[in-house]
C-alpha positions in Angstrom: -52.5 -2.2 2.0 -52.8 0.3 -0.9 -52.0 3.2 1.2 -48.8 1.3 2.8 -47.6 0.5 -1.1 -48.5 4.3 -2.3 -46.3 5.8 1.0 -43.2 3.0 0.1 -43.3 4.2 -3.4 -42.9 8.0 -2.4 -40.7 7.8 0.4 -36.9 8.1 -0.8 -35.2 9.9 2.0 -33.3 6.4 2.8 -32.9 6.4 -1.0 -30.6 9.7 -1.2 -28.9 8.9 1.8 -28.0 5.6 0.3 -26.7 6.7 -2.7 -24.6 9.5 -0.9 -23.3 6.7 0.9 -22.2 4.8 -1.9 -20.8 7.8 -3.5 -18.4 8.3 -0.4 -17.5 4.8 0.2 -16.4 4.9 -3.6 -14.3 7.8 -3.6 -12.8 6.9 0.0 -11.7 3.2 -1.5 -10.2 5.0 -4.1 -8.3 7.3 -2.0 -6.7 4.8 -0.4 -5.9 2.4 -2.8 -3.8 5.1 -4.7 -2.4 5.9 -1.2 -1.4 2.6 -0.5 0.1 2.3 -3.4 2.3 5.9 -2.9 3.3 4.5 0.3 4.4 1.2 -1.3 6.2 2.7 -3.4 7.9 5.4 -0.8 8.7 2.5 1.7 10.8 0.7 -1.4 12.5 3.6 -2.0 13.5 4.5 1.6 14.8 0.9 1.8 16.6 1.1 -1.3 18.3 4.6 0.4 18.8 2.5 3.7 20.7 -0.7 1.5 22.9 1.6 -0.5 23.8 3.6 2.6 24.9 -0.2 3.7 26.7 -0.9 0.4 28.9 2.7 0.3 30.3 1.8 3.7 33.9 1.6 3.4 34.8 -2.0 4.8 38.7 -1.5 4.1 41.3 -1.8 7.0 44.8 -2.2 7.8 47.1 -2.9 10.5 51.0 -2.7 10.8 53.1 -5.5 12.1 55.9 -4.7 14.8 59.1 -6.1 15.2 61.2 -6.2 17.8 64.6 -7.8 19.0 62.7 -10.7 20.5 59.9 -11.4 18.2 57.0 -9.9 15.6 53.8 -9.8 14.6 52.7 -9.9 11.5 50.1 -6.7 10.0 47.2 -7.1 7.3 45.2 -5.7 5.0 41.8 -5.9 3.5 40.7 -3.7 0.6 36.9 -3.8 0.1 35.9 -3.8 -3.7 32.7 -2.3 -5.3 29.7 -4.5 -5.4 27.0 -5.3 -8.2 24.6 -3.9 -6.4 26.2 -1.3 -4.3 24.8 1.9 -6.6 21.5 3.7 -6.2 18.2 3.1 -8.3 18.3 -1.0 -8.2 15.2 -1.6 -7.5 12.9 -0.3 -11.0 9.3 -0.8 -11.2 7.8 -2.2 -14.8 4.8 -2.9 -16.4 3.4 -6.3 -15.8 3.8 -8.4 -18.9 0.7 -10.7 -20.2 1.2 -14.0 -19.7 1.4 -16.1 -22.6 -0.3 -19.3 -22.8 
């Protein structure tokens, strides 16, 4: 029983593998938490192009009436004005704020 205690004590090969281990897991959760959070940020920013490409379309028509001996139809027009949000850079990350209690 001695003996078995003696060679547990002096075997760390699982030891150094273990702590390699936990040295890579580490680093790799890292890793992808900061690239999760660049590709949050990118996919907000691609949508934010995508919505003002949206908002800069040019909505504004017209059409001419006709007349004639017999009858006429009547034209219109519709003139499309800016929006609040229609420029780029809306969406603006910030520091969370500490809640007060």
């Amino acid at each position: 029983m001695k003996a078995l205690i003696i060679n547990l004590y002096n075997d760390q090969a699982g030891f150094i593998v273990s702590a390699e281990l936990v040295l890579i897991s580490t680093i790799s959760v890292l890793g992808v938490v900061v690239g999760l959070s660049e590709l949050a940020s990118a996919v907000n920013q691609e949508l934010e192009d995508v919505a003002s490409a949206f908002g800069s379309f040019n909505q504004t028509f017209s059409f001419y009436g006709y007349e004639g001996h017999t009858g006429q139809t009547v034209g219109s027009l519709f003139d499309d004005a800016f929006d609040h949000c229609d420029d780029d850079c809306d969406i603006t990350g910030h520091r969370p704020e500490r809640e007060s209690y």
